[in-house]
C-alpha positions as CSV (number, residue, x, y, z in Angstrom):
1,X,0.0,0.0,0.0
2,X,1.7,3.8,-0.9
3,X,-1.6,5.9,-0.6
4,X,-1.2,8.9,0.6
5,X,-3.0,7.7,3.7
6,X,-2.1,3.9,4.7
7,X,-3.7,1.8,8.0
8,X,-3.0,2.7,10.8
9,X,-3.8,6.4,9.8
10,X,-0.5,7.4,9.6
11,X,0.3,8.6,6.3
12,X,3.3,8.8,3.5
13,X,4.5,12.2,4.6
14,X,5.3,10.7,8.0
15,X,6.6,7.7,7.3
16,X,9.0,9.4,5.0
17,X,10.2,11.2,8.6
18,X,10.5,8.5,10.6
19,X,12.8,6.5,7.7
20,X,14.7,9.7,7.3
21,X,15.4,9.7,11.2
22,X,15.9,5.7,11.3
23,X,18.5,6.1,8.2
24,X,20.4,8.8,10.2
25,X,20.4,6.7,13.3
26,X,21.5,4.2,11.6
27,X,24.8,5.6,10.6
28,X,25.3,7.3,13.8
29,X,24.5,4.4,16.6
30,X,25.6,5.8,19.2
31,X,23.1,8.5,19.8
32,X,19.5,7.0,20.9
33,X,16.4,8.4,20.6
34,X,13.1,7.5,21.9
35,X,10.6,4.5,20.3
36,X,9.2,5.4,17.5
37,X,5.8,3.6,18.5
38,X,6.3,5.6,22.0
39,X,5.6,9.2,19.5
40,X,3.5,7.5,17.1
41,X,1.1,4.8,18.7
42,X,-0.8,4.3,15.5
43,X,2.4,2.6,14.6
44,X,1.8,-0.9,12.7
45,X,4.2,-4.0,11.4
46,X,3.4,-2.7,8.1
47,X,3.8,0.4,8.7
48,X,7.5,-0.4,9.8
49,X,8.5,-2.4,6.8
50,X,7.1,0.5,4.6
51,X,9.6,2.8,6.6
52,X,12.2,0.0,6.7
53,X,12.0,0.3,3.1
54,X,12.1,4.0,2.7
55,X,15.3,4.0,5.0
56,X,17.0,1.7,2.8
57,X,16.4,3.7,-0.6
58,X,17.9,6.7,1.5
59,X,20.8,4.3,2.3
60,X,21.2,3.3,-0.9
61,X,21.4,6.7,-2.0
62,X,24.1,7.7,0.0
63,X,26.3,5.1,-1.1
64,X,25.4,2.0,0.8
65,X,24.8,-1.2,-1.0
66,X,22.6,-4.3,-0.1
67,X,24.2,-7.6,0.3
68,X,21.7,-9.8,2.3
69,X,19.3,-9.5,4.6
70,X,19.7,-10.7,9.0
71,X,16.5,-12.5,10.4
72,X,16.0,-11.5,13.9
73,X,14.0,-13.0,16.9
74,X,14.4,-16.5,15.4
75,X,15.3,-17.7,18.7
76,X,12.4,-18.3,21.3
77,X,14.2,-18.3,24.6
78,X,14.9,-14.1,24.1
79,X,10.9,-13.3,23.6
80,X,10.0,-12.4,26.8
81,X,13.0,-10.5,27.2
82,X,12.1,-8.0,25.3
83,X,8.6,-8.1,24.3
84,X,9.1,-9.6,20.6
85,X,7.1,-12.7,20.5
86,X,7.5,-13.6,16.5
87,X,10.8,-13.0,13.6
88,X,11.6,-9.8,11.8
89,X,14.2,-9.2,9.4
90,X,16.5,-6.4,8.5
91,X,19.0,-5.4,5.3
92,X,22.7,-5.7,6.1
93,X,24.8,-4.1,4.0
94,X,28.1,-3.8,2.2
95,X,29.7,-1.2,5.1
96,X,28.4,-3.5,7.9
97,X,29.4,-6.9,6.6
98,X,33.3,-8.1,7.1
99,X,34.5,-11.6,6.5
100,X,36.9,-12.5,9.4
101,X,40.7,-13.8,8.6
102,X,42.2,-16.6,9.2
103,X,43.9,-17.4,12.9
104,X,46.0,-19.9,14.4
105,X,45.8,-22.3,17.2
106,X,47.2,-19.0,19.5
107,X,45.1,-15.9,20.5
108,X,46.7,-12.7,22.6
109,X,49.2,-15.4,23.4
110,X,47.2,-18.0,24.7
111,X,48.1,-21.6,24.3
112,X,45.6,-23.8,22.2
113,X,43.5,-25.2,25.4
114,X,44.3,-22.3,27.7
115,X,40.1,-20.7,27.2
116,X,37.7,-22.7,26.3
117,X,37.0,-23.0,22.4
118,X,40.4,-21.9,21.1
119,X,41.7,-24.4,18.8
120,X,43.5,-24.6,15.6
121,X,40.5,-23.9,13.5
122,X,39.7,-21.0,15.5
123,X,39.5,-17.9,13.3
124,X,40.9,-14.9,15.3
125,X,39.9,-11.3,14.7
126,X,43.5,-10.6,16.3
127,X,46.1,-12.1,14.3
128,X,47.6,-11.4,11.1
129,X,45.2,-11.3,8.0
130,X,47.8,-9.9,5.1
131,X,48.3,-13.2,3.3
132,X,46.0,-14.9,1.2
133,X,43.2,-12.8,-1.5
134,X,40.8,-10.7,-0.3
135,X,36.9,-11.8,0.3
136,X,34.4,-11.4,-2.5
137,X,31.9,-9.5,0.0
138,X,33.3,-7.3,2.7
139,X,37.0,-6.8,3.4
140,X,38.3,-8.4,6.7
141,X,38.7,-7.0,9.8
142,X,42.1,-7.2,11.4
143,X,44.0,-5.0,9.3
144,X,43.8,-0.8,8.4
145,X,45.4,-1.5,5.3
146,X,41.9,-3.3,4.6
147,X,40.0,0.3,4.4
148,X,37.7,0.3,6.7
149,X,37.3,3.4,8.9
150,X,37.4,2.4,12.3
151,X,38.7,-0.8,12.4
152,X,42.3,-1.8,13.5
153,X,44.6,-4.6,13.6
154,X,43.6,-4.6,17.6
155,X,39.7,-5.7,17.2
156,X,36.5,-4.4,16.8
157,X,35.8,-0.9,18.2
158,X,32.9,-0.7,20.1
159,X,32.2,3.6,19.9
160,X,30.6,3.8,16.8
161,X,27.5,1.3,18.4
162,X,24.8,1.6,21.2
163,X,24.0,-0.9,23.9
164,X,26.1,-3.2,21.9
165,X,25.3,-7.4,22.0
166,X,27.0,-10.5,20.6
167,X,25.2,-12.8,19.3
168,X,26.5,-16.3,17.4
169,X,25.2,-16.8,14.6
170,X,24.8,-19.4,11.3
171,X,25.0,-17.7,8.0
172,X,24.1,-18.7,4.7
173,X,25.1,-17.8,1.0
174,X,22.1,-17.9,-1.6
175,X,23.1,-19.5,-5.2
176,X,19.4,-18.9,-6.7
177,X,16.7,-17.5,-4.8
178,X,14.8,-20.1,-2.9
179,X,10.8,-20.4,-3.8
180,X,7.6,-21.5,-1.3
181,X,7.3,-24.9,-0.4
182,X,10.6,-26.4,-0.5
183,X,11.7,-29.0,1.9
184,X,14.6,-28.6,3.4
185,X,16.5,-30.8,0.8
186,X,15.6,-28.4,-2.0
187,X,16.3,-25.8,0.3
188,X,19.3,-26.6,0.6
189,X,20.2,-26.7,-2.9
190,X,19.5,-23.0,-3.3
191,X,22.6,-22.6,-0.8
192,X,26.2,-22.1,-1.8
193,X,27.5,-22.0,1.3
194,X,27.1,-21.9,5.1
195,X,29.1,-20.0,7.9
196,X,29.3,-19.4,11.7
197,X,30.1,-15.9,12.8
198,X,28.6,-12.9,14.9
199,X,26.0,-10.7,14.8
200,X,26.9,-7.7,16.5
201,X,23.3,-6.0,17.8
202,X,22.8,-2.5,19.1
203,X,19.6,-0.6,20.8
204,X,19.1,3.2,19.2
205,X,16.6,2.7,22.1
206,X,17.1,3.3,26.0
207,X,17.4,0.5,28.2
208,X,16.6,-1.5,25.0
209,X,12.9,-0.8,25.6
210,X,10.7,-1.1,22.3
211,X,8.2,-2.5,20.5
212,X,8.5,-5.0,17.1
213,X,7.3,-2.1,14.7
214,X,10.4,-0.4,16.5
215,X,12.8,-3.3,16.0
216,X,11.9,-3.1,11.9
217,X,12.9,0.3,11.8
218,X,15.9,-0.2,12.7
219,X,16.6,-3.5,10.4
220,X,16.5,-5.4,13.4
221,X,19.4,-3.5,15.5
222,X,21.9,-4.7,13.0
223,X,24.9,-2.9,13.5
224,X,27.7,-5.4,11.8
225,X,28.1,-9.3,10.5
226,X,31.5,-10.8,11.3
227,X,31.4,-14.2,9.2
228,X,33.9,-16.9,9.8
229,X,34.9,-19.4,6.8
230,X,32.2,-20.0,4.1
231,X,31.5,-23.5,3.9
232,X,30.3,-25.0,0.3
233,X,27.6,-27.6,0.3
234,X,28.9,-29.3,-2.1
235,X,27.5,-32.9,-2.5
236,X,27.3,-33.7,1.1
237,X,24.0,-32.7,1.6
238,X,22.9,-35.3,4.0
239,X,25.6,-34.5,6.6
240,X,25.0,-30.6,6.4
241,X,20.7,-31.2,7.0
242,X,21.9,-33.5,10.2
243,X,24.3,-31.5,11.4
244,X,22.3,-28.3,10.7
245,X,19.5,-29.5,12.9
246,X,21.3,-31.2,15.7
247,X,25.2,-29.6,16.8
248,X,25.4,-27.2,19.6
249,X,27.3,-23.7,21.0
250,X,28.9,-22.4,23.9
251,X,29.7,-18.8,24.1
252,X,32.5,-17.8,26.0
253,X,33.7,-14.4,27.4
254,X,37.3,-14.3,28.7
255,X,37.1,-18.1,29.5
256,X,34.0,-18.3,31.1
257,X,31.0,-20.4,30.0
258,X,28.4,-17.5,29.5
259,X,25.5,-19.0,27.7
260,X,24.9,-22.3,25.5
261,X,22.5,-22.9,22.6
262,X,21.4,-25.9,20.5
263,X,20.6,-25.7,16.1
264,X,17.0,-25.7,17.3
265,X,16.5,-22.6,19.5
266,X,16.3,-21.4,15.9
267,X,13.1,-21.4,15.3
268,X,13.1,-25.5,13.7
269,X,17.4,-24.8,12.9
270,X,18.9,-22.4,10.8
271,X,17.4,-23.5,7.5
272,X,14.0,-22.8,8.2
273,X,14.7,-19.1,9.2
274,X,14.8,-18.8,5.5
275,X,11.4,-20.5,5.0
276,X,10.2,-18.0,7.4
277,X,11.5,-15.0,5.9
278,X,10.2,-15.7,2.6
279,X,6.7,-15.9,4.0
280,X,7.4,-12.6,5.1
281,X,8.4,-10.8,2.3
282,X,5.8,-12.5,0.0
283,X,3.4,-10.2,2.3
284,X,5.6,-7.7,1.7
285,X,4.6,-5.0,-0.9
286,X,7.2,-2.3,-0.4
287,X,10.6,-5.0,0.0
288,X,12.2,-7.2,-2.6
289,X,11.8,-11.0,-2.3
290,X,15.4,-12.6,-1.4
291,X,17.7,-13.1,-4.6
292,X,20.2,-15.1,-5.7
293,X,24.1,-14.1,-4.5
294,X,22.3,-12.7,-0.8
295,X,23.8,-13.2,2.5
296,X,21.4,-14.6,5.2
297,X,22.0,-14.4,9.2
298,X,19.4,-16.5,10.7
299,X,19.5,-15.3,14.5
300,X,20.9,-16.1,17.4
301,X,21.7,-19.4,18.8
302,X,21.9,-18.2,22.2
303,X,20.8,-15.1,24.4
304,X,22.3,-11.8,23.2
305,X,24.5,-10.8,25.9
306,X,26.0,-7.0,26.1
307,X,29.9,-6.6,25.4
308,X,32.5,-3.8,26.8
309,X,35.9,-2.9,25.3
310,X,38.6,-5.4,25.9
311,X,36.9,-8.3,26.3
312,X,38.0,-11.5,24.1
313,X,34.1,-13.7,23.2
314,X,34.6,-17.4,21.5
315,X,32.6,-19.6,20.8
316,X,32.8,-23.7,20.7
317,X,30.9,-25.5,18.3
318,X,29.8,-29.1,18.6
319,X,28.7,-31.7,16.0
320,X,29.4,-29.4,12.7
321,X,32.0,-28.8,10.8
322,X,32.6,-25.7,11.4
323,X,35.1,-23.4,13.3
324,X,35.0,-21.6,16.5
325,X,35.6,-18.1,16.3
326,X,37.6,-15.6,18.6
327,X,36.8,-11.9,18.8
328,X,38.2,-9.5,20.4
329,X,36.7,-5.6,21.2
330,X,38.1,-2.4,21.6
């Protein structure tokens, strides 16, 4: 719907506001503003992918470009935190996507044992990522000669985010754009290839207080997607459904156990967030369906926990062939 007057009685003029405000916030996360369903309480879902929309063409505009799209709230243990009882999703783009390098067994000089989930496939945000060619989407973090304002060979600077959270992730590489009523065989087909990694989260909102038209605004707090090693399916499709529905995760912070997580506290496992988001969109009038060559993050495997300057997070995986990663903020 684009009248000039849509449901909810709030119409196009104001909308057009509220995405110009969410864009803005949106490149500056650390200044917070109040809910936007706290100053408009005619405020509806709809309503907030319309602005969610809006606020992308304005990123667009300004140079930002659309690589994927990050599926929040797939993970039913958080609801009740905070008041979001079903998924929404969010664009990620170019600026706020990095593919992580390569480590080594050692991290800040640890020895491979010394924390919990550091081990030779561990991908470090620390050490050294000058060898080896550059990653199709996103350059890695680890290194200024990389280009990226802000980050340093040190970690991931935390001042340019609000109420930052961690959150571990699966992430997944479209080949062709998946249609309705796959299983998740055929599903699976339309993926070239699957990654762990982080979602970092922030809260433009106090306290993060808000509503689920609120989270939409604001592409579902994304602030940046740190993905490990991409994965190809290849021909072992059997192994990747198992392992996709059934390995588990333990998040660490500075060597202690701070949370664990399972494949299904995702929603039914990582693979049907997709399902999910393409119901979605195909209610969608104002966003694109997904297309072939997008990233997907499918949510959080465990709680989204709050992170400070100089703390070192990893994770352990278990029962999937992926690695652990190590980060480290500043």
């Amino acid at each position: 719907m684009k009248d000039d007057v849509r449901r909810g009685g709030i119409d196009e003029a104001l909308l057009r506001d509220i995405a110009a405000e969410a864009a803005t916030a949106f490149n500056n996360g650390a200044r917070q503003v109040q809910p936007f369903s706290a100053r408009y309480p005619d405020l509806r879902m709809d309503d907030a992918y319309r602005i969610a929309a809006l606020a992308n063409g304005m990123r667009v505009a300004k140079g930002y470009r659309p690589v994927g799209r990050k599926i929040g709230f797939t993970n039913r243990r958080i609801w009740d935190e905070y008041g979001v009882h079903a998924p929404v999703w969010g664009y990620v783009y170019d600026r706020t996507v990095y593919d992580l390098p390569i480590g080594s067994s050692s991290f800040r000089g640890a020895s491979e044992g010394s924390e919990p989930g550091i081990q030779k496939n561990t991908r470090s945000l620390l050490l050294d990522s000058g060898s080896g060619p550059e990653p199709a989407i996103g350059p890695a973090i680890g290194r200024t000669r990389w280009g990226r304002p802000g980050m340093t060979e040190e970690g991931l600077p935390l001042a340019p985010y609000s109420d930052p959270k961690i959150e571990p992730e699966i992430m997944f590489g479209l080949a062709r754009a998946p249609s309705p009523g796959l299983d998740d065989a055929a599903l699976l087909a339309c993926i070239s290839w699957v990654a762990h990694g982080y979602e970092i989260v922030q809260s433009i909102y106090p306290d993060w207080k808000f509503t689920p038209p609120d989270a939409v605004i604001v592409d579902g707090h994304h602030a940046a997607l740190l993905i490990g090693a991409r994965h190809e399916i290849g021909t072992n499709t059997a192994e990747w459904l198992r392992t996709l529905a059934s390995f588990e995760i333990e998040l660490f912070c500075e060597g202690k156990l701070m949370d664990k997580g399972h494949a299904l506290n995702v929603l039914e496992g990582p693979l049907s967030t997709i399902r999910y988001l393409m119901d979605l969109l195909a209610r969608d009038p104002d966003n694109p369906p997904l297309a072939a060559g997008e990233i997907i993050s499918t949510g959080t495997l465990t709680r989204a926990l709050p992170v400070k300057p100089g703390e070192t997070w990893t994770t352990k995986l278990k029962g999937i062939a992926l690695e652990d990663i190590s980060l480290r903020f500043e």
